[in-house]
C-alpha positions as CSV (number, residue, x, y, z in Angstrom):
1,X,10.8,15.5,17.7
2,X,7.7,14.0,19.1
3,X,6.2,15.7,22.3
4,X,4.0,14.0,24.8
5,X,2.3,15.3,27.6
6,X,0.3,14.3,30.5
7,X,-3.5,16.1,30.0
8,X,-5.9,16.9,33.0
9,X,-7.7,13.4,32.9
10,X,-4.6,11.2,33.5
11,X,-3.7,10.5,29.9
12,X,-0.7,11.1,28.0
13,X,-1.0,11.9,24.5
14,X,1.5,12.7,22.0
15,X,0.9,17.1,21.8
16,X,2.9,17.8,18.4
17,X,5.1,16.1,16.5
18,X,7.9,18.5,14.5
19,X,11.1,18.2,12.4
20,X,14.5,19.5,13.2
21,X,15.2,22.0,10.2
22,X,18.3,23.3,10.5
23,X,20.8,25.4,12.8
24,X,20.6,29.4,12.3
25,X,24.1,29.9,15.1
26,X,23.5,28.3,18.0
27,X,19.9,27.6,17.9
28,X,18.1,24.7,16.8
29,X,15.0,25.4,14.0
30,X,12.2,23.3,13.9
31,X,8.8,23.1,12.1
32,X,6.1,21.7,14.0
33,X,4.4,19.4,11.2
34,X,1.3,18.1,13.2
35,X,-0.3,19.4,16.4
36,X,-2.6,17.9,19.5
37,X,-5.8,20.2,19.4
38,X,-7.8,20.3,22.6
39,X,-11.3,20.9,22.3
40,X,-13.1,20.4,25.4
41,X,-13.4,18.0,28.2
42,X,-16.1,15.0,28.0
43,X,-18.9,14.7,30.7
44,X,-16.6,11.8,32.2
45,X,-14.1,14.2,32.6
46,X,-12.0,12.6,29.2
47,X,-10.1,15.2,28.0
48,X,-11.2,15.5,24.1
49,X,-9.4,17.1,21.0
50,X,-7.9,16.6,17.4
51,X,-4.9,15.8,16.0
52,X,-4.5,17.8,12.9
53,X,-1.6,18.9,10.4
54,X,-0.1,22.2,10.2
55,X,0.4,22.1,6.5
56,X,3.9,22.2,6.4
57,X,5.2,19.1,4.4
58,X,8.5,18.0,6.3
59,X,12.2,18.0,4.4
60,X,12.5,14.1,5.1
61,X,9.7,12.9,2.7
62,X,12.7,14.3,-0.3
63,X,15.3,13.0,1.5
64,X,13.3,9.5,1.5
65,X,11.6,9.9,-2.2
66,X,15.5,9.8,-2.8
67,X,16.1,6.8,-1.4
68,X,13.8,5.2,-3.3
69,X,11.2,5.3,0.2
70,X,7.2,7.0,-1.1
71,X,5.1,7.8,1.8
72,X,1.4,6.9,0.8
73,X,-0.6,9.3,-0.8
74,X,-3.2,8.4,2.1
75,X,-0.6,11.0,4.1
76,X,-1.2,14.2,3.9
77,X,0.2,17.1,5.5
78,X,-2.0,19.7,4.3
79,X,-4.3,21.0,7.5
80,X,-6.7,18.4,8.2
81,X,-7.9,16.7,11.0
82,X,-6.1,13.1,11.1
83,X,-7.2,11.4,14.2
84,X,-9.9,12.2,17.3
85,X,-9.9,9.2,19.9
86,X,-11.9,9.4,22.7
87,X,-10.8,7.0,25.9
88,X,-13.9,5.2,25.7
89,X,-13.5,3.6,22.7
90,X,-10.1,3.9,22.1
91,X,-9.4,0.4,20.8
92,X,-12.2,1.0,18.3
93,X,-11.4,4.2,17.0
94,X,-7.3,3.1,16.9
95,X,-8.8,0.0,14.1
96,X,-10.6,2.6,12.3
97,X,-8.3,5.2,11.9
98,X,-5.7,2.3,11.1
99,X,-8.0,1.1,8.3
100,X,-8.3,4.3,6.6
101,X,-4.9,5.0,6.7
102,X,-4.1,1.5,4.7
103,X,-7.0,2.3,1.7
């Protein structure tokens, strides 16, 4: 499940991103696996923050390891930050986040 929000400056970014884990009676468990940090506002008013894993390694990557799908070992759930763009230089920091995730 992937959760997006409108912040304060305009933008929308994508808040947490989660996996549906099962069913305990009628209500729906789920284990958020990474999460939209804030962390303050820029002078321009950009609304800055981190996007970090929670350390919980989702039920899918065995599901796909099964299917003969690997994720990279450049993905890692363990709590880290992953990616910090700032609307300035978004394009920028999108290419260099997107290079270090293909090393």
């Amino acid at each position: 499940v992937v959760q997006i929000s409108r912040l304060s400056d305009g933008t929308r970014k994508v808040l947490s991103i989660s996996e549906v884990t099962g069913m305990e009676g009628d209500t729906i468990t789920m284990e958020e696996i990474f999460v939209y940090e804030k962390t303050g506002v820029a002078p321009d008013g950009t609304v800055v923050g981190t996007f970090k894993a929670t350390g919980v390694r989702p039920k899918c990557t065995e599901k796909l390891k099964a299917c003969g799908i690997e994720l990279p070992p450049s993905i890692t759930f363990e709590p880290s930050i992953l990616l910090e763009i700032h609307r300035d230089h978004q394009q920028e920091d999108i290419e260099m986040h997107a290079r270090k995730l293909m090393r």
